[in-house]
C-alpha positions as CSV (number, residue, x, y, z in Angstrom):
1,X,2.7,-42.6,23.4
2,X,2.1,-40.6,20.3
3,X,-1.7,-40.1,21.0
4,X,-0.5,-36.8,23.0
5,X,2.1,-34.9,20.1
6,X,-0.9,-36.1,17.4
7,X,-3.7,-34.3,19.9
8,X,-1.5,-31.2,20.1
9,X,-0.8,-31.1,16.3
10,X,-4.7,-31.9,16.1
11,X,-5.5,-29.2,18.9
12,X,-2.6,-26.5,17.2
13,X,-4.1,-26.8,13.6
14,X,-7.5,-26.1,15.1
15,X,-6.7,-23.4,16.3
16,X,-4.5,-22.2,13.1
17,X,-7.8,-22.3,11.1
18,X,-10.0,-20.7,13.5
19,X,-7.8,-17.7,14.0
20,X,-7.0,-16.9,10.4
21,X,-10.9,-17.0,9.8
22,X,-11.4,-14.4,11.3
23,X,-8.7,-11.8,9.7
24,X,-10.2,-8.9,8.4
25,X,-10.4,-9.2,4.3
26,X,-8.6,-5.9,3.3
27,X,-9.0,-4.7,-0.7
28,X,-5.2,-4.2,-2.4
29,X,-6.7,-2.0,-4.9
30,X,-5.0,0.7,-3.6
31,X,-1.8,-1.0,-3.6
32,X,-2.0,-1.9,-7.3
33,X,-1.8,1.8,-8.8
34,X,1.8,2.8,-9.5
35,X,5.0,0.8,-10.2
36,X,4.7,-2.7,-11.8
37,X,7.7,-4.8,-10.1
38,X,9.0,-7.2,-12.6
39,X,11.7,-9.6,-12.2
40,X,14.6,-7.7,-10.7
41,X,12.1,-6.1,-8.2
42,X,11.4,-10.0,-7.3
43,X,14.8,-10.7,-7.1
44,X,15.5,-7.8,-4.8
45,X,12.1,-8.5,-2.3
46,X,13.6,-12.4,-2.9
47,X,16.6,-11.3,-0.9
48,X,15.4,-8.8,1.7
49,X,12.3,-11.0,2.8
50,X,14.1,-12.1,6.1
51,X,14.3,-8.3,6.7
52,X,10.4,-7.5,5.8
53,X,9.3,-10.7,7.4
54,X,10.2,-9.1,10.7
55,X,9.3,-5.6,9.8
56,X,5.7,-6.7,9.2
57,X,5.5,-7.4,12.6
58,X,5.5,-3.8,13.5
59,X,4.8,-1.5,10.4
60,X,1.5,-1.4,8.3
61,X,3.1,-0.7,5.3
62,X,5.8,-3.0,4.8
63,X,4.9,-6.6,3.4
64,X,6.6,-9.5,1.7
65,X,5.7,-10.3,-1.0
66,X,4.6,-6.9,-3.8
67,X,0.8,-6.9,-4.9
68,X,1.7,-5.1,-7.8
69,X,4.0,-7.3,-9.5
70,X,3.7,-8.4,-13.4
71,X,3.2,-12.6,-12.7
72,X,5.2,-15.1,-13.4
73,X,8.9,-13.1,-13.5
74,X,8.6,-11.6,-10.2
75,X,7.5,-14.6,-8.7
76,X,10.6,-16.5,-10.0
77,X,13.0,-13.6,-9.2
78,X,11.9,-13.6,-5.3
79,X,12.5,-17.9,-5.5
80,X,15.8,-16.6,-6.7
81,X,16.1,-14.2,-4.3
82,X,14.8,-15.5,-0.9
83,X,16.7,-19.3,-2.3
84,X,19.9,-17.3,-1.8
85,X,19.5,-17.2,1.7
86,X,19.4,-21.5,2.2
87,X,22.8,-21.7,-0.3
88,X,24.6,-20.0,2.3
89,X,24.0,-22.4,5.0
90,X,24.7,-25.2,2.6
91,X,28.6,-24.7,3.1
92,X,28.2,-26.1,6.7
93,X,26.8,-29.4,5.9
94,X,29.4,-30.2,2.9
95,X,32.2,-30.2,6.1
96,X,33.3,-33.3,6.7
97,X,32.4,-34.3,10.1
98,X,35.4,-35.9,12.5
């Protein structure tokens, strides 16, 4: 009986791939003027991602992740950041169950 669930991931990826070839290539060269974020700018985005993440949904101008960040230290300060968020719900599984 898994010949079904493997035809609907089959079916569901399919239609992942089609539907993001067609997304409309948009230049960030606009976005990369201005304000280098570096690490503390990660760390921030790191945290309030949840936030954006559903923001996105209805603004333009709000993303996730900044274009204009300096590499390698923003990237590690939003893993920081956004890694926050699974810690908190780590307290819950450490209970002893009765």
């Amino acid at each position: 009986m898994k010949t079904p669930r493997n035809a609907a991931l089959i079916v569901l990826t399919i239609l992942l791939l089609t539907s993001t070839s067609c997304a409309n290539k948009e230049s960030v060269d606009a976005c990369l003027n201005g304000y280098t974020y570096g690490f503390w700018g990660g760390l921030w985005h790191g945290i309030i991602a949840p936030i954006d993440l559903i923001l996105m949904f209805f603004r333009d101008d709000v993303t996730v992740f900044a274009q204009n960040n300096n590499g390698m230290w923003y990237s590690f300060g939003f893993i920081l950041g956004s890694g926050g968020w699974g810690l908190l719900g780590g307290a819950r599984s450490r209970r002893k169950k009765k």
